[in-house]
C-alpha positions as CSV (number, residue, x, y, z in Angstrom):
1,X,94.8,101.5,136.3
2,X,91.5,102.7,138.2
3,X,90.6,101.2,141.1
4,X,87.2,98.6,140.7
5,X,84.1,100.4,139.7
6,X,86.0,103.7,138.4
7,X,85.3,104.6,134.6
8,X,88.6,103.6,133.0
9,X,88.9,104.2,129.3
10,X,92.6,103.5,129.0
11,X,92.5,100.2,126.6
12,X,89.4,100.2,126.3
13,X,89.3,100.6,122.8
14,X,92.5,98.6,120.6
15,X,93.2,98.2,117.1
16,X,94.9,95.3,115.5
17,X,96.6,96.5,112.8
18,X,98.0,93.0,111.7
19,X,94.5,91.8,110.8
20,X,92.8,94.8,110.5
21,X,90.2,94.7,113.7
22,X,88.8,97.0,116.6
23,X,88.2,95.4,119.6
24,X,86.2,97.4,122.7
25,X,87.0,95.8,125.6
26,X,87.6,92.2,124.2
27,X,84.8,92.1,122.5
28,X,84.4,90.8,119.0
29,X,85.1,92.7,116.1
30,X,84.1,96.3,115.6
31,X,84.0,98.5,113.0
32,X,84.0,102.4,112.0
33,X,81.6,103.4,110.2
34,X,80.6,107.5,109.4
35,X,77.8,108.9,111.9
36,X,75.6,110.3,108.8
37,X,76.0,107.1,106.8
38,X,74.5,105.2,109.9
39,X,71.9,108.0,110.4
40,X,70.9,107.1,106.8
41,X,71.0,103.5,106.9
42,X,68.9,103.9,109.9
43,X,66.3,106.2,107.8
44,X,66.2,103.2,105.1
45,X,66.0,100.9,107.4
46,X,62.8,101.8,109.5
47,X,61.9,102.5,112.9
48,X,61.6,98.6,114.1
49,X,65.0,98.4,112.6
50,X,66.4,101.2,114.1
51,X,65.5,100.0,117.4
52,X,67.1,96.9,116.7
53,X,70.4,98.5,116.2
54,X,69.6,100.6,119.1
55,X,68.9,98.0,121.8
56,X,72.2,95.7,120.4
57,X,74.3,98.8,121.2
58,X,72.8,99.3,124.3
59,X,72.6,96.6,125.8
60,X,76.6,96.1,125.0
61,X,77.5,99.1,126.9
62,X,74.9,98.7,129.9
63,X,76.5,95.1,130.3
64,X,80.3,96.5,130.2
65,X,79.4,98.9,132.5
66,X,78.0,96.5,134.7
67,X,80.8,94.3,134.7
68,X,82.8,97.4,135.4
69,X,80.9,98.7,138.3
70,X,80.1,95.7,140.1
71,X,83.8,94.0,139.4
72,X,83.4,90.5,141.0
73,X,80.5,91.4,143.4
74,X,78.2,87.8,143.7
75,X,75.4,90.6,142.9
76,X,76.3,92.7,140.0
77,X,72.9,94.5,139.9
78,X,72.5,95.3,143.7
79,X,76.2,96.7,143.3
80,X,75.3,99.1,140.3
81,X,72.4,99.6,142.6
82,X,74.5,100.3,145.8
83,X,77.2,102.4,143.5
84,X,74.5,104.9,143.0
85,X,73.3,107.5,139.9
86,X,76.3,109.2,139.6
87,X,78.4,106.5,139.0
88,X,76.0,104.8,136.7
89,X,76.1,108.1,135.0
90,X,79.6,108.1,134.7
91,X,80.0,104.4,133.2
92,X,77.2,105.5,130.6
93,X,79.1,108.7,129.8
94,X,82.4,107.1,129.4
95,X,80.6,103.9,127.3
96,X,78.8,106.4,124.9
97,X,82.4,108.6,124.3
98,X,84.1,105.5,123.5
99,X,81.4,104.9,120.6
100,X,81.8,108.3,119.8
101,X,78.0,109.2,120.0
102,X,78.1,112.0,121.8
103,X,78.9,113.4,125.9
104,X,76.3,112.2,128.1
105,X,75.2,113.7,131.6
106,X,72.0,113.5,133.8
107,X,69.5,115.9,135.2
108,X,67.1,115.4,138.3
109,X,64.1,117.1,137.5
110,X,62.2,116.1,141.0
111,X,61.6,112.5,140.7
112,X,62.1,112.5,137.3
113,X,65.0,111.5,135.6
114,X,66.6,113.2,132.2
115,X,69.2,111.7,130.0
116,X,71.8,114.8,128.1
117,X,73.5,113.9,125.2
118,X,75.4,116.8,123.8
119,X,77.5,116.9,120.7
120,X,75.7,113.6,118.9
121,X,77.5,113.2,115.5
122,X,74.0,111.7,114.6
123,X,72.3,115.1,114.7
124,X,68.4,115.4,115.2
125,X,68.2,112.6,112.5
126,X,69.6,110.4,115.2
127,X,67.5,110.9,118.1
128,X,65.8,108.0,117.7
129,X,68.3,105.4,117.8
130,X,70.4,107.5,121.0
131,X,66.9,106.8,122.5
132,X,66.9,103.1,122.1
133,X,70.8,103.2,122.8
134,X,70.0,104.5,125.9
135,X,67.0,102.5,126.9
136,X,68.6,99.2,126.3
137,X,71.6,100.5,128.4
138,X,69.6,101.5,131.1
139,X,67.8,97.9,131.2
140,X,71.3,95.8,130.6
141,X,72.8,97.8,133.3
142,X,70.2,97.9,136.2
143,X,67.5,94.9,135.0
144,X,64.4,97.2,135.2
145,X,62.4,97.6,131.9
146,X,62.7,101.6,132.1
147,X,61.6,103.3,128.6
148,X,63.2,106.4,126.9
149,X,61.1,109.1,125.3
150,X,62.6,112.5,123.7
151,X,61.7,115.1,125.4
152,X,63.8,117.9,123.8
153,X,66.2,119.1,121.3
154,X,68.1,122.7,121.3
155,X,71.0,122.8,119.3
156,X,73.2,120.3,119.7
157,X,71.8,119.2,122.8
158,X,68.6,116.4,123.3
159,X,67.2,115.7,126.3
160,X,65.7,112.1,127.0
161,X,63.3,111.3,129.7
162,X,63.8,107.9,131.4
163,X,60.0,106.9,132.3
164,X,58.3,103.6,133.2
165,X,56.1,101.0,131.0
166,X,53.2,102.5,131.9
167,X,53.9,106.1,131.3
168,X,55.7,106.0,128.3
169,X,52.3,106.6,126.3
170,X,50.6,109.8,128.2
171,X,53.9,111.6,128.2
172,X,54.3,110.5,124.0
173,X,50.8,112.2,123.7
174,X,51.5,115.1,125.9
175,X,54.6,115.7,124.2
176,X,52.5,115.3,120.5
177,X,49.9,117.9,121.8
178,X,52.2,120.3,122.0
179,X,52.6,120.0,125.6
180,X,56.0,121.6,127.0
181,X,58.7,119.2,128.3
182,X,59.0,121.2,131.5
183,X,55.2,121.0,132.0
184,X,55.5,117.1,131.5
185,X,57.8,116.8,133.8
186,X,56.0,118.9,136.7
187,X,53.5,116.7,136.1
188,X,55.6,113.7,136.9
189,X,57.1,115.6,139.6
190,X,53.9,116.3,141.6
191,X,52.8,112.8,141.2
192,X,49.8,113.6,139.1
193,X,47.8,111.1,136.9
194,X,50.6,108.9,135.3
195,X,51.2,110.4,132.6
């Protein structure tokens, strides 16, 4: 067993063969379902939709990793808060593997920071609702309204750019305009115009 706020995935994830159920952590019910059926439910389904989906998954694993980091602390947030990045990072990556979306790490591009998934079963198709996954993770698990814009996709690797409220729009047109993601971030690094 890990000690309190270490990523444990051992149990996490148990199957009741007797009736037929998933459980994650003691939750309800879950279920499998193929990551390309998904992406094209999601497709149907539209973007409002999608982020639906997105911010219901999210905000399940930000809120099990909370739990997890802050173990019986009176002040779960300030403990996520004390734990630091790294270990936020870790609960995130463990949460996301255990849905079996993909490997997630982090990047500190000055004072910006990036969101990695590689490996997404999604594909580019699902971009979208790994964005919202991660937004409503981020919120659950720290309480601040962060957004999540896609910066980048190479391969099997997007990058995901955790900005605030009120920059979410420049760096969606910057982006649009052709505008590099490196250049973006400079430009949030430098503490220019809010982008």
């Amino acid at each position: 067993m890990a000690a309190p706020g270490e990523f444990d995935a051992s149990e996490a994830v148990t199957f009741d063969l007797a009736y037929g159920h998933i459980h994650l952590d003691g939750a309800p019910t879950r279920v499998m379902v193929p990551a390309q059926s998904l992406v094209a439910l999601c497709q149907a389904a539209g973007e409002e939709e999608t982020a639906t989906l997105g911010h219901a998954i999210g905000d399940a694993m930000g809120r099990r990793a909370l739990n997890r980091i802050s173990g019986d602390a009176a002040d779960k947030k300030e403990a996520v808060r004390k734990a630091g990045l790294e270990k936020v990072v870790e609960h995130l990556a463990g949460e996301l593997a255990l849905l079996g979306y993909g490997a997630l790490g982090a990047e500190r591009w000055g004072r910006a920071l990036v969101f990695v998934i590689d490996q997404s079963p999604l594909g580019e198709e699902g971009d979208g609702l790994l964005g919202e996954i991660l937004q409503a993770a981020v919120h659950a698990l720290v309480g601040q309204a962060g957004r999540v814009v896609k910066l980048h996709r190479e391969g099997v690797r997007t990058r995901f750019l955790l900005v605030s409220a009120a920059q979410i729009n420049g760096v969606r047109e910057r982006l649009q305009r052709g505008e590099s993601w490196g250049s973006v971030l400079a430009t949030l690094h430098q503490g220019g115009p809010k982008a």
